[in-house]
C-alpha positions in Angstrom: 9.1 3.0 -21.8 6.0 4.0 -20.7 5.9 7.9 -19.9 3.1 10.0 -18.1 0.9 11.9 -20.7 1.6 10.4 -23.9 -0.5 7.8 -25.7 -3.2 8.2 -23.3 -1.3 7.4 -20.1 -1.7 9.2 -17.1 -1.1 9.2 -13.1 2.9 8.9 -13.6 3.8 12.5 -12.2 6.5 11.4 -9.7 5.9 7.4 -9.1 7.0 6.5 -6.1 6.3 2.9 -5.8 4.7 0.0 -7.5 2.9 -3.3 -7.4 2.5 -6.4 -9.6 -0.7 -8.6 -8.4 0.0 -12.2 -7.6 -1.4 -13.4 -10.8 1.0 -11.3 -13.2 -2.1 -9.8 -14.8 -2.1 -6.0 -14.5 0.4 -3.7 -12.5 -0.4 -0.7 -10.2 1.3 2.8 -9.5 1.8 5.5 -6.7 1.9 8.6 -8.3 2.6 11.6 -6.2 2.3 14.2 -7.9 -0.8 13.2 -9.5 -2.1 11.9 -6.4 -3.4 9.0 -7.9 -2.9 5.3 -8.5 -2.3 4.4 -12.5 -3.6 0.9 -13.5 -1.7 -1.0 -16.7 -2.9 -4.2 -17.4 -0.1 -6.7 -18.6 0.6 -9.1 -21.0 1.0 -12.2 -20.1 1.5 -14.8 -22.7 4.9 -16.3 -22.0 5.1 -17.3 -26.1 4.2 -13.9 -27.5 6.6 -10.7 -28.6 4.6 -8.5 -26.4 4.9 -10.9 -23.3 5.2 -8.2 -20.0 4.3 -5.5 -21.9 1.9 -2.9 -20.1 -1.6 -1.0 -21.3 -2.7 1.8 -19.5 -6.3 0.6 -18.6 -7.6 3.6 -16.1 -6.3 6.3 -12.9 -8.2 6.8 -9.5 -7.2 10.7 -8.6 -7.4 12.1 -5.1 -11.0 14.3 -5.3 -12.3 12.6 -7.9 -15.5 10.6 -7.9 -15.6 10.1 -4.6 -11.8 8.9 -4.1 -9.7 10.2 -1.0 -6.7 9.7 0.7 -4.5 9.7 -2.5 -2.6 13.2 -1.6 1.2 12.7 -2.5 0.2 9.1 -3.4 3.1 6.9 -2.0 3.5 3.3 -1.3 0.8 0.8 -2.8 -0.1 -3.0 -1.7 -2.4 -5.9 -2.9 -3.5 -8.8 -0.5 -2.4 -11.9 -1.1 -5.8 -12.9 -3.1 -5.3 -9.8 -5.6 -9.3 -8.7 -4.0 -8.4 -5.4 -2.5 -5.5 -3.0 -2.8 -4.2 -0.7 -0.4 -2.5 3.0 -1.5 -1.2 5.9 1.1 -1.3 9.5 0.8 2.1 10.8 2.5 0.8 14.4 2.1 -3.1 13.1 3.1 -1.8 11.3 6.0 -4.4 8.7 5.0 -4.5 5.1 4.1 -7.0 4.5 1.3 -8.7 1.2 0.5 -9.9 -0.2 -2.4 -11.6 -3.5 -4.0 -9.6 -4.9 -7.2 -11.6 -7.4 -9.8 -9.8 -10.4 -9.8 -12.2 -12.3 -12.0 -9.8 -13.1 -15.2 -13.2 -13.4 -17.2 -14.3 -9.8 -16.3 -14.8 -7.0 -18.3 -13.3 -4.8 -15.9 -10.9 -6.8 -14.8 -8.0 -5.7 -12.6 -10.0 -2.2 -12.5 -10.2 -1.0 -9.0 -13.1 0.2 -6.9 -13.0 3.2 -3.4 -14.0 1.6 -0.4 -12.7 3.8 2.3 -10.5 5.7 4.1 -8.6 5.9 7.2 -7.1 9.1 8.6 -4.5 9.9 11.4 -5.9 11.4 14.7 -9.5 10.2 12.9 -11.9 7.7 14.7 -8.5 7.1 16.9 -6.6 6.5 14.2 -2.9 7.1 14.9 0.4 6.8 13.1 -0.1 7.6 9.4 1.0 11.2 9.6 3.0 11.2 6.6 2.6 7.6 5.3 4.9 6.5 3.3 4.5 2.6 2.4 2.1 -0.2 3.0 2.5 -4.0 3.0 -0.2 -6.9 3.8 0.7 -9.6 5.8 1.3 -13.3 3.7 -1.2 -16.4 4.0 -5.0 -14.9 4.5 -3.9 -11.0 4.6 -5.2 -9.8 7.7 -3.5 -7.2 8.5 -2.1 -4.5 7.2 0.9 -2.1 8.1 1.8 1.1 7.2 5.3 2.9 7.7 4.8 7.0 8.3 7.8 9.5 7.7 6.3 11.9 10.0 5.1 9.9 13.1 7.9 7.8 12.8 5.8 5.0 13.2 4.0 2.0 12.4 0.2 1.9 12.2 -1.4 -1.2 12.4 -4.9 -2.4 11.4 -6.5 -5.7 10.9 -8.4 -6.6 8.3 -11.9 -8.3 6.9 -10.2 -10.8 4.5 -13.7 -10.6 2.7 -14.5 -7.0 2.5 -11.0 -5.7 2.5 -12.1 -3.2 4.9 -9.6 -1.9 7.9 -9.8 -1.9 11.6 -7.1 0.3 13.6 -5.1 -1.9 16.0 -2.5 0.3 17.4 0.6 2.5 16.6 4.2 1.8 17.5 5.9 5.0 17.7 9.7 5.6 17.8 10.7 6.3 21.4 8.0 4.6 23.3 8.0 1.8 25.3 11.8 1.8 24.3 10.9 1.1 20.3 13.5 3.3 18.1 14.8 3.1 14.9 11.5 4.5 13.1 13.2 7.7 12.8 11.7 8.8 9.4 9.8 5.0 9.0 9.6 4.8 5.0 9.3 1.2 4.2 9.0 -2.2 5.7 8.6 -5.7 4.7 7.7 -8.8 6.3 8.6 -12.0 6.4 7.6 -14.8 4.2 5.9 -17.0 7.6 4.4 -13.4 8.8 6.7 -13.7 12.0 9.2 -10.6 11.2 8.5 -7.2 10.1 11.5 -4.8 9.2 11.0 -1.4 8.5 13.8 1.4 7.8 14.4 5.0 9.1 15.8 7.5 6.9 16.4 9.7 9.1 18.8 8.4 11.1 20.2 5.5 8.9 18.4 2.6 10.8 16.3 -0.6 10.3 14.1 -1.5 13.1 13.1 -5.3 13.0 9.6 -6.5 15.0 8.2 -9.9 16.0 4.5 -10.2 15.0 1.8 -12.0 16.5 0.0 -13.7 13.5 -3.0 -14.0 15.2 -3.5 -10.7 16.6 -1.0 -8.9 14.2 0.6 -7.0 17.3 4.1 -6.2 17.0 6.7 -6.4 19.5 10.0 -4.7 19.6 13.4 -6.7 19.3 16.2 -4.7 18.4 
């Protein structure tokens, strides 16, 4: 077990969700009451006694150097390539972006880099009041979708599959243009051929399910 504050680890406070990149190598945490992401790196020699054990290798904290958007730290995603990964702050009401070193030969590999920010009802931004969880859509990753408690929505943003960086593309909103069952959004998924998205409502006990236009990453409402 690995616990927060003891042997060096920290960020842990109240982890609310988690991430292992694609190639097995290090595994990232939402912690929320550290508003932060933790970073372990992971072993991953099939043939040793240690295989999928975890090191703590570093933490990015809300307000400090430079990183934002990390308040109540909730829901973390990596892109399909394992370049950039994606955190949100439920109590920030922020989506926070930020570059991951994939190179296996690096010395900071799998240590993460701030890029940016986005923040609802900021540069018309709308729909991450209260984020709660993020996902990136499967082949190329570009686009990106985040569930928000409070806005009882979906915020959706395209993204530069080279720079990682985030464009706002729209919000769908429980009760317009007859969309409901984002009641309390808290988590979605998507489908393996990026033409479904599901995401749940806590608040009133539903799951709202979305076609998606792979091109443009638009959603449309079904049922």
């Amino acid at each position: 077990v690995i616990k927060d504050n003891e042997a060096g680890v920290d960020g842990l406070d109240a982890p609310e969700s988690l991430v292992l990149s694609s190639d097995g190598a290090h595994l990232y945490v939402a912690g929320a009451n550290d508003n932060s992401v933790a970073v372990f790196g992971r072993d991953t020699d099939s043939g040793g006694v240690a295989f999928g054990t975890l090191s703590f290798i570093e933490i990015h904290q809300d307000g400090a150097a430079g990183v934002d958007g990390l308040l109540a730290a909730s829901g973390v995603a990596l892109s399909p390539n394992g370049a950039h990964l994606y955190a949100t702050g439920a109590d920030d009401n922020k989506l926070a972006v930020f570059e991951r070193d994939s190179s296996a030969g690096s010395a900071d590999y799998g240590k993460l880099t701030y890029q940016e920010v986005h923040e609802d009802g900021v540069a018309g931004v709308e729909g991450l009041a209260g984020a709660q969880a993020v996902v990136v859509s499967p082949g190329d990753g570009s686009h990106v979708y985040v569930a928000s408690f409070i806005d009882n929505a979906i915020a959706v943003f395209s993204r530069d599959v080279a720079t990682g960086l985030l464009t706002f593309i729209e919000e769908k909103r429980n009760g317009d243009g007859g969309v409901t069952g984002l009641a309390g959004a808290s988590s979605l998924a998507i489908s393996d051929d990026g033409g479904s998205v599901y995401v749940t409502g806590k608040t009133r006990g539903s799951l709202a399910v979305f076609s998606r236009d792979d091109v443009t990453g638009s959603l449309s409402f079904i049922e």
